[in-house]
ROZA-802167 format. One record per residue: residue number from 1; residue in three letters; chain; x, y, z negated of N, C-alpha, C in turn. Coordinates in steps of 0.2 Angstrom, whole numbers, plus 5000, padded with zeros to 4 digits. Each point is the difference from the previous one (the first is absolute). Layout:
REM residues N
pos code unit n_u n_v n_w ca_u ca_v ca_w c_u c_v c_w
NUM ALA A X Y Z X Y Z X Y Z $
...
END
This chain:
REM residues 240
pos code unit n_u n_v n_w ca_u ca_v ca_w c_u c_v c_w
1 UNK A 5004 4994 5000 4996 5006 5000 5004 5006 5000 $
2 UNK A 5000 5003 5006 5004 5008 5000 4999 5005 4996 $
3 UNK A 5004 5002 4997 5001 5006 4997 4999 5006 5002 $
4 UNK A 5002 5002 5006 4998 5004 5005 5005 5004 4998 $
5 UNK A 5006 5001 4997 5006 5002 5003 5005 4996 5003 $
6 UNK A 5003 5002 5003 5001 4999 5005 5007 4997 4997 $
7 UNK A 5005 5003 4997 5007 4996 4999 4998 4996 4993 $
8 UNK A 4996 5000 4996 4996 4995 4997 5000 4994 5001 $
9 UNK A 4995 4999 5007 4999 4995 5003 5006 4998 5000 $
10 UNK A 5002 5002 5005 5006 4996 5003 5006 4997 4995 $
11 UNK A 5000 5003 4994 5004 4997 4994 4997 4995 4998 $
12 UNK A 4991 4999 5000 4997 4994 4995 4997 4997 5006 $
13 UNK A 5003 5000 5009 5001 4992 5002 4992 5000 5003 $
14 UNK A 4999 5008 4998 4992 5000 5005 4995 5003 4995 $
15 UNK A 5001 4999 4995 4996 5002 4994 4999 4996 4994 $
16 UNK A 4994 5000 4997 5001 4997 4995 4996 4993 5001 $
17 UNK A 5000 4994 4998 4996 4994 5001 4993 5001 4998 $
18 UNK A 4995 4998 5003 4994 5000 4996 5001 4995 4994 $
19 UNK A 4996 5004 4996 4998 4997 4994 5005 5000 4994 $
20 UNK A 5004 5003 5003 5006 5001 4995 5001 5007 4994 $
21 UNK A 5004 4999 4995 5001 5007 4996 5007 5003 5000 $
22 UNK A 4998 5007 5000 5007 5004 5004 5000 5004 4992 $
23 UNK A 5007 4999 4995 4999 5007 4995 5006 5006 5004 $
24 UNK A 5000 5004 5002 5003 5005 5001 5002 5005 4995 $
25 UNK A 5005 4999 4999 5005 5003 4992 5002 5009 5001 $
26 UNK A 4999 5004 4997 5004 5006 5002 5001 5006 4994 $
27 UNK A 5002 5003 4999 5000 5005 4997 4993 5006 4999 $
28 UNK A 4997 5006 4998 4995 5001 5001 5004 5005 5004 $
29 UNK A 4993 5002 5006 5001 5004 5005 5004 4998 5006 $
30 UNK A 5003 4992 4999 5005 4998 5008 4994 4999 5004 $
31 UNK A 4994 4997 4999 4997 5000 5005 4997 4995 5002 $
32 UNK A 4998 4997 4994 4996 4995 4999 4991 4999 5001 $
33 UNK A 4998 5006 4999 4994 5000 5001 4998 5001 5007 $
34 UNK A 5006 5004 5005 4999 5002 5007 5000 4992 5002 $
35 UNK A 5005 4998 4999 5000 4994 5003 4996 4994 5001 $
36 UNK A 4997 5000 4994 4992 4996 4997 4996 5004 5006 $
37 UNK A 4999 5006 5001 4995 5004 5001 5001 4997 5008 $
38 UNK A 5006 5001 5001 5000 4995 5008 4999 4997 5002 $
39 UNK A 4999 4993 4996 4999 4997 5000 4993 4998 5001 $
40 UNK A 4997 5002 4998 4991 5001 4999 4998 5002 5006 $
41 UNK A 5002 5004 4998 4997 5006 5007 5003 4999 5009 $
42 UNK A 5006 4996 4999 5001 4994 5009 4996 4994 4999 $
43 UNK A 4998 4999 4994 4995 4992 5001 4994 5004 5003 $
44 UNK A 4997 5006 4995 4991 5001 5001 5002 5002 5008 $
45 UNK A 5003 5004 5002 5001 5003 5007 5001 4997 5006 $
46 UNK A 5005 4995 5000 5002 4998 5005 5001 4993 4999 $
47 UNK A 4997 4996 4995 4999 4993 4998 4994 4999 5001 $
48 UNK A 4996 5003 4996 4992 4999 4998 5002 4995 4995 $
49 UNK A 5003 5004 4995 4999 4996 4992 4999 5005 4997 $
50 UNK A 4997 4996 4995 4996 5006 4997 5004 4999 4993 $
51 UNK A 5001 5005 4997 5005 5003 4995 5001 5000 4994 $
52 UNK A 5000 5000 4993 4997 5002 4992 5009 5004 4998 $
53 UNK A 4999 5006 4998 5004 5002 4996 4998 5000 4993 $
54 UNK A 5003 4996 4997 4997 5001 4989 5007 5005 4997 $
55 UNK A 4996 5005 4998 5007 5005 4996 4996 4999 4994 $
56 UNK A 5006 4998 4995 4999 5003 4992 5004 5005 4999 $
57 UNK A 5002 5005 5005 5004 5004 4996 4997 5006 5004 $
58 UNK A 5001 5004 5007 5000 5004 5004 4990 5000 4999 $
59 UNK A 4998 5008 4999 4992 5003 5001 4999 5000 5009 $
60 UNK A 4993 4999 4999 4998 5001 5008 5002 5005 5005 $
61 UNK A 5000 5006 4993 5003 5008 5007 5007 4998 5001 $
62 UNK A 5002 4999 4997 5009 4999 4999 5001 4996 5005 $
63 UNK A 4997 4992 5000 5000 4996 5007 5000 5003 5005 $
64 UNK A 4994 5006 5002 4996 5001 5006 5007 5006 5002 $
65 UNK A 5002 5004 4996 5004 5004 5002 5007 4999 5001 $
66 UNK A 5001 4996 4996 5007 4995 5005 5001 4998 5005 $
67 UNK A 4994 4997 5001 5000 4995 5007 4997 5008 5006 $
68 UNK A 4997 5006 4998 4999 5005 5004 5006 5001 5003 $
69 UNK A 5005 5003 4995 5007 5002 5001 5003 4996 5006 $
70 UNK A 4999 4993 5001 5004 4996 5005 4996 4997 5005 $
71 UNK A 4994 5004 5001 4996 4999 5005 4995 4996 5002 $
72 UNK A 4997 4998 4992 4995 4995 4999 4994 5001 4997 $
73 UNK A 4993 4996 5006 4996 5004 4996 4994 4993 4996 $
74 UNK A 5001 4999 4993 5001 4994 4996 4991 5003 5001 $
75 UNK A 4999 5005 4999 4990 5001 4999 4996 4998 5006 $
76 UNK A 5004 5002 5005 4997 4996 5005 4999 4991 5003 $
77 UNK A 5008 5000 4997 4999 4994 4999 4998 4994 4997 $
78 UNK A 4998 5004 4993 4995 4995 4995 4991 5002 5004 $
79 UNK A 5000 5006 5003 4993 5000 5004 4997 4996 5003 $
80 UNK A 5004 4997 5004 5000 4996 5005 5001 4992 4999 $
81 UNK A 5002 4999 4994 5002 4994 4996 5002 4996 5000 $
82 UNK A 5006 5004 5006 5006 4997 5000 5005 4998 4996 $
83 UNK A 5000 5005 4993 5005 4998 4994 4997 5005 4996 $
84 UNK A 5000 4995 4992 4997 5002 4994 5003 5002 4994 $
85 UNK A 5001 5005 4997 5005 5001 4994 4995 4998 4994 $
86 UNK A 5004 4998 4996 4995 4997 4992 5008 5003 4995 $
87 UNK A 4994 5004 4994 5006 5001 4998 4996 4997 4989 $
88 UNK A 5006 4998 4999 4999 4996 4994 5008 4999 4996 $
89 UNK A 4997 4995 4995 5007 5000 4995 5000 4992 5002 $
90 UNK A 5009 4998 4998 5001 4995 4999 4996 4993 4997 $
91 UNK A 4995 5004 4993 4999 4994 4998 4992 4999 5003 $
92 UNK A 5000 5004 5003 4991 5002 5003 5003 4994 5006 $
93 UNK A 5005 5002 5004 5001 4997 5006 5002 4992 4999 $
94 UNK A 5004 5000 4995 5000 4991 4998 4994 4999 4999 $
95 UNK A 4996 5000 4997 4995 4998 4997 4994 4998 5008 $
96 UNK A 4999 5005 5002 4996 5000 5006 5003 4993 5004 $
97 UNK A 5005 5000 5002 5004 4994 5006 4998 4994 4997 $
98 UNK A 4997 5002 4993 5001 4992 4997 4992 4999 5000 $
99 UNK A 4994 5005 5003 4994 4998 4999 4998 5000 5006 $
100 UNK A 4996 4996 5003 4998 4998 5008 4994 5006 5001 $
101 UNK A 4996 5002 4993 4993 5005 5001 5004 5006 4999 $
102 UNK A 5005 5004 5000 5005 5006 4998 4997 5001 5008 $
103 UNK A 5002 5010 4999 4997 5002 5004 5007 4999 5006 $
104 UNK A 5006 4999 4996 5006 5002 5005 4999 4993 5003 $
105 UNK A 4998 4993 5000 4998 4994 5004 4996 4999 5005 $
106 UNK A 4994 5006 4998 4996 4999 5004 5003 5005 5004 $
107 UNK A 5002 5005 5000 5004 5005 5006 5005 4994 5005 $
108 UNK A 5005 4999 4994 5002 4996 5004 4998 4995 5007 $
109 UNK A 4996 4997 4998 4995 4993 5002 4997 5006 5006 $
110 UNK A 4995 5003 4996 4994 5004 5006 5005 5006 5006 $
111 UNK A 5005 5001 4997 5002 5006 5005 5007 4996 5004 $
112 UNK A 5001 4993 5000 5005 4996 5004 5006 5004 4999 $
113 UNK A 5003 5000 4993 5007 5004 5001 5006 4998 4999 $
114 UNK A 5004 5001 5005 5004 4995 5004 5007 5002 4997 $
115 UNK A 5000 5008 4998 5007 5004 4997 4997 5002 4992 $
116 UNK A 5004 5000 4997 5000 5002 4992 5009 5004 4999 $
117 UNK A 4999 5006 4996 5005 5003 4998 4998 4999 4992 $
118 UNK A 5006 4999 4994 4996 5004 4994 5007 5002 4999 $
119 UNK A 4996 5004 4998 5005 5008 4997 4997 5003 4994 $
120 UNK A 5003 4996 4993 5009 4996 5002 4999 4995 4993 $
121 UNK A 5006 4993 5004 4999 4993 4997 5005 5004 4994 $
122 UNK A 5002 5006 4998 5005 5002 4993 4993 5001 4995 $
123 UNK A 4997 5000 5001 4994 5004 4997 4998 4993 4996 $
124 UNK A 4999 4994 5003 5000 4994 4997 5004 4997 4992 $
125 UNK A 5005 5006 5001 5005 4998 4992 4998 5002 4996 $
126 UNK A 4993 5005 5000 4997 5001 4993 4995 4996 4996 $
127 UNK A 4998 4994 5005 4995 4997 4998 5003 4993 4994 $
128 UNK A 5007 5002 5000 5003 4994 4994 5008 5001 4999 $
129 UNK A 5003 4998 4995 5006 5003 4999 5004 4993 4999 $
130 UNK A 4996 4996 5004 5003 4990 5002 5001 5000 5004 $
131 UNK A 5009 4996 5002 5000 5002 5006 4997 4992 5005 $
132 UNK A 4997 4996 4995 5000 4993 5003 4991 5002 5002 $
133 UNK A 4995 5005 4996 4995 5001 5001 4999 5004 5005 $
134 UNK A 5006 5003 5000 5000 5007 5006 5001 4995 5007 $
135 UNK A 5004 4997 5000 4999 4994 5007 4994 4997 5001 $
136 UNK A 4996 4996 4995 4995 4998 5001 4995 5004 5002 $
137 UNK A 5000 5007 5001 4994 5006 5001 5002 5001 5008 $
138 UNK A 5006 4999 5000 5005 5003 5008 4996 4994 5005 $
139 UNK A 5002 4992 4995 4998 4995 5007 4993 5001 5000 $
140 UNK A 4993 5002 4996 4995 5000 4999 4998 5005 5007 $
141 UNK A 5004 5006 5000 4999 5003 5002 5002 4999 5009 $
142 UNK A 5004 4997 5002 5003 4999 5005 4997 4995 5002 $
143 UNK A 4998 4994 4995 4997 4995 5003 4992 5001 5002 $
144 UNK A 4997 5005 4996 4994 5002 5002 5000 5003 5008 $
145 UNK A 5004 5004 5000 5002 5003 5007 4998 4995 5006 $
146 UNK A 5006 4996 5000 5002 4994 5004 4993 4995 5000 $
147 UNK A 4996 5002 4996 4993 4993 4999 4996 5003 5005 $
148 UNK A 4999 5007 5002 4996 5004 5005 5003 5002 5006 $
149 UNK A 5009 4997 5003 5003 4999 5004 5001 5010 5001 $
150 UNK A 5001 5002 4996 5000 5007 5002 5010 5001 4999 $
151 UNK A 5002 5004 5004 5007 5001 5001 4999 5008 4996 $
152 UNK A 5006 4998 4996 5000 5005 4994 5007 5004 5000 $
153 UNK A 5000 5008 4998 5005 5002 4999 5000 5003 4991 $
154 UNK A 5004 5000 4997 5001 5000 4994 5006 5004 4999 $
155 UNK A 4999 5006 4997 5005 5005 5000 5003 5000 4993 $
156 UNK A 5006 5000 4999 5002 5001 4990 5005 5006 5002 $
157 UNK A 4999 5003 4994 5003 5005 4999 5006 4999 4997 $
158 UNK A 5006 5004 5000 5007 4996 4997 5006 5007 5001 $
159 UNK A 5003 5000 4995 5006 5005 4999 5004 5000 5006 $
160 UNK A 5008 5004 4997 5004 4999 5004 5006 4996 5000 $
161 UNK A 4998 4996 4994 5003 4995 5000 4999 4996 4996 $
162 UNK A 4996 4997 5006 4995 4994 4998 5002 4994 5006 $
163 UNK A 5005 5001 5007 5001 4995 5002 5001 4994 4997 $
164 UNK A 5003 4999 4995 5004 4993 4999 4994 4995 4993 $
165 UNK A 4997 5006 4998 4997 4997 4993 4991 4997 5005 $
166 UNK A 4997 4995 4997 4995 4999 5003 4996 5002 4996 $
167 UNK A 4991 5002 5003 4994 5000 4999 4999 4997 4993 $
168 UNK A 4998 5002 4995 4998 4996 4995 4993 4996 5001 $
169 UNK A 5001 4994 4999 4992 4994 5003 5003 4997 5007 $
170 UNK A 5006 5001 5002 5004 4997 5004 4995 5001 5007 $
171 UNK A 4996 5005 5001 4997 5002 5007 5004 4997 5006 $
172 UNK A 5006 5004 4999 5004 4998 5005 4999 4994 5002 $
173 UNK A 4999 4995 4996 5003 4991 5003 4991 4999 5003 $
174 UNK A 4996 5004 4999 4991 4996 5002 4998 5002 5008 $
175 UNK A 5004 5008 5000 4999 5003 5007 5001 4996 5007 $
176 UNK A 5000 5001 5003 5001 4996 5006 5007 5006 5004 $
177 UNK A 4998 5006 4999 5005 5003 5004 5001 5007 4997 $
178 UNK A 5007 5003 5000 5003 5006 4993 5002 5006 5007 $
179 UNK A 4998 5005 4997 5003 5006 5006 5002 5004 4993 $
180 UNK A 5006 5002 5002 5005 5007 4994 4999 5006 5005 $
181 UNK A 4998 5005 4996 5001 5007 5001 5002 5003 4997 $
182 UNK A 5008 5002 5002 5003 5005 4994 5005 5006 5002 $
183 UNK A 4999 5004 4996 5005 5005 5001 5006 5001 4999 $
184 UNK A 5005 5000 5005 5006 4999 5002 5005 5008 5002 $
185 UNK A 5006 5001 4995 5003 5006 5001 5007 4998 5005 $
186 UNK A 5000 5003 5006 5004 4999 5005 5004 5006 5002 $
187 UNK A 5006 5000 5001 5005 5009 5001 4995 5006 4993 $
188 UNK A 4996 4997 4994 5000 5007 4998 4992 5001 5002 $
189 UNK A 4996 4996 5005 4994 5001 5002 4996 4993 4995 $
190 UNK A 4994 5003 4999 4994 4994 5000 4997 4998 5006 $
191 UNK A 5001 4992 5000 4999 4997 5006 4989 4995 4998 $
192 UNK A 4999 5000 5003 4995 4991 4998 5003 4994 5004 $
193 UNK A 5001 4996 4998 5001 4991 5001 4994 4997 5000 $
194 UNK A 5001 4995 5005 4994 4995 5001 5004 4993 4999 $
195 UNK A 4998 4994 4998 5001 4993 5001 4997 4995 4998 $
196 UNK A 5000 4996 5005 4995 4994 4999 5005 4996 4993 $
197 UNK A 4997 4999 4994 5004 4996 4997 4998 4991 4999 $
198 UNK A 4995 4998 5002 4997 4994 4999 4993 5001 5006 $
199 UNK A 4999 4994 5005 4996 4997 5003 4999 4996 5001 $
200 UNK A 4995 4996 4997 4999 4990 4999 4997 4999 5008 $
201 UNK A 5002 4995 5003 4996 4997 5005 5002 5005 5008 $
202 UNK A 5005 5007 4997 5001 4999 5007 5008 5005 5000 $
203 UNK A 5003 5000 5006 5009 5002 5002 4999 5007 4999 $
204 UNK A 5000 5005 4995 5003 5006 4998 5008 5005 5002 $
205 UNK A 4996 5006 5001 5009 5004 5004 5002 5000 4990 $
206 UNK A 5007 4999 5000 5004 5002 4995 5004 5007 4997 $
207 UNK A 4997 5005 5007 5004 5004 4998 4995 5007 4996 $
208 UNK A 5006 5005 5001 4995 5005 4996 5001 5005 5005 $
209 UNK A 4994 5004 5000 4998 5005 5005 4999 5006 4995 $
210 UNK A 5000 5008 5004 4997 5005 4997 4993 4997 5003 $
211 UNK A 4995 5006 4997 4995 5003 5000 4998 5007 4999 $
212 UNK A 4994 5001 5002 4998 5008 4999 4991 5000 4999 $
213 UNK A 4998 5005 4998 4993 4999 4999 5000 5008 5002 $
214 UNK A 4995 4997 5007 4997 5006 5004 4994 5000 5001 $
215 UNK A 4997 5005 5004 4994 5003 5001 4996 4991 5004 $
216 UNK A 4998 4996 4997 4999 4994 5005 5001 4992 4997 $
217 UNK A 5005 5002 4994 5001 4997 4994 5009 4997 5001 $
218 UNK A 5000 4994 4997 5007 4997 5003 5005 5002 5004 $
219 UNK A 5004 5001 5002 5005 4998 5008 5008 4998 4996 $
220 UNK A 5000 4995 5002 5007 4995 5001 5003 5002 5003 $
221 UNK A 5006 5002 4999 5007 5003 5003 5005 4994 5000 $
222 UNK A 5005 5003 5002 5007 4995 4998 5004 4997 4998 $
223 UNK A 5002 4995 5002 5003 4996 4992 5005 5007 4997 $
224 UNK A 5002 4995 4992 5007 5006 4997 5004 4994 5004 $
225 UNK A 5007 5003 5002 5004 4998 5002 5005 5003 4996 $
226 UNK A 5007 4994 4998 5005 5002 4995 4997 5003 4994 $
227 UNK A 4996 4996 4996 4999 5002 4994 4998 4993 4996 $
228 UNK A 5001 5000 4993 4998 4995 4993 4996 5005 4997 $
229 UNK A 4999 4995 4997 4996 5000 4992 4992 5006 5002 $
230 UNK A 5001 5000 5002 4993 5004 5004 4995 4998 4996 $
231 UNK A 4997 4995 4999 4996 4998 4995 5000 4999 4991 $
232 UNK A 5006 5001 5000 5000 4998 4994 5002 5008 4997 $
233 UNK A 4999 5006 5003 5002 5006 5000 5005 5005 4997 $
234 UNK A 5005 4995 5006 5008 5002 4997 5002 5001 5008 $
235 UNK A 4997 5003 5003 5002 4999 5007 5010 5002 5001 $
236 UNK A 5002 4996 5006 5007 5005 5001 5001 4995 5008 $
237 UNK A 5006 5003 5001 5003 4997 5005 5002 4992 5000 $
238 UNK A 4998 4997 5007 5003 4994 4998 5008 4997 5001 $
239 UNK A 5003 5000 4997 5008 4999 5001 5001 4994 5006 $
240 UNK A 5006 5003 5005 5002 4998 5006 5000 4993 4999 $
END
């Protein structure tokens, strides 16, 4: 399932598999929510999949005017029902997946929806300060997903230096496929990084690409050439 960006794609091997779950990791403001959004918005448009964005965190104007900024028009789009925003809390949102008469089921069910973003799977670490309960909440959550065959993108929120330590509830290991967005200082400039860290089931690019977020959302640039630690955000040169 396409992304609808374009050097995305081409890094996850065509897109994402149906049915699968994508967590996308990043700092706040890399660009995690555009990405989601694009995601949604090349299915409802150019797929004919119909869309559910769930925010526990972001209010509705806040959505509507972010995505205005970058030339999206989300009002028209939930008009047409194409794609539907729902906004709730983590334990309101567990709670529903796990009832067949919730009203997010029957959305689900009755509006055939084929994309799910939630934003954001961090927001889960309130509901228990276990880390063996916090998994059991993550696979309820992802297996619920997977049981409506809906392909999901899951975004967490994370430092900047948060490379090397994992997700509390061990998220990482349940996902099906990890995307890193992070901020990278290159000559003295702040740069964005992209890369695919983990993809089950299919050949993933390895490397690391800038990005930028413009009027349109995404665009994938270049790889870094002659550079380390880029991710773990210690960037420098890579020696001869």
């Amino acid at each position: 399932m396409a992304t609808g960006i374009k050097g995305l794609d081409e890094m996850l091997g065509g897109g994402f598999l149906p049915g699968s779950m994508a967590l996308v990791r990043g700092a706040p403001g890399a660009g995690k929510t555009s990405l989601a959004l694009q995601f949604l918005i090349h299915g409802a448009t150019k797929q004919n999949e119909i869309g559910l964005l769930i925010s526990c965190e972001e209010f509705p104007n806040s959505l509507y005017r972010d995505a205005d900024t970058l030339g999206w028009d989300l009002r028209g789009l939930e008009a047409s029902g194409k794609l539907h925003l729902m906004f709730t809390s983590p334990k309101v949102f567990h709670a529903s997946l796990q009832s067949p008469d919730s009203h997010l089921n029957k959305l689900l069910l009755e509006a055939n929806v084929q994309r799910l973003v939630l934003d954001s799977i961090s927001h889960f670490d309130r509901l228990t300060h276990d880390a063996y309960e916090l998994r059991h909440i993550y696979t309820s959550v992802v297996n619920g997903l997977r049981r409506e065959g809906i392909t999901a993108v899951l975004l967490g929120e994370e430092g900047r230096a948060m490379y090397q330590r994992a997700f509390k509830g061990g998220i990482s290991f349940i996902v099906d496929a990890i995307i890193m967005l992070r901020y990278v200082e290159v000559e003295s400039a702040m740069q964005r990084a992209i890369a695919v860290l983990k993809m089950r089931g299919s050949d993933h690019a390895k490397e690391i690409r800038r990005y930028e977020i413009r009027h349109g959302g995404l665009e994938i640039m270049d790889v870094f050439e002659g550079r380390e630690g880029l991710l773990s955000g210690s960037s420098h040169r890579a020696l001869p």
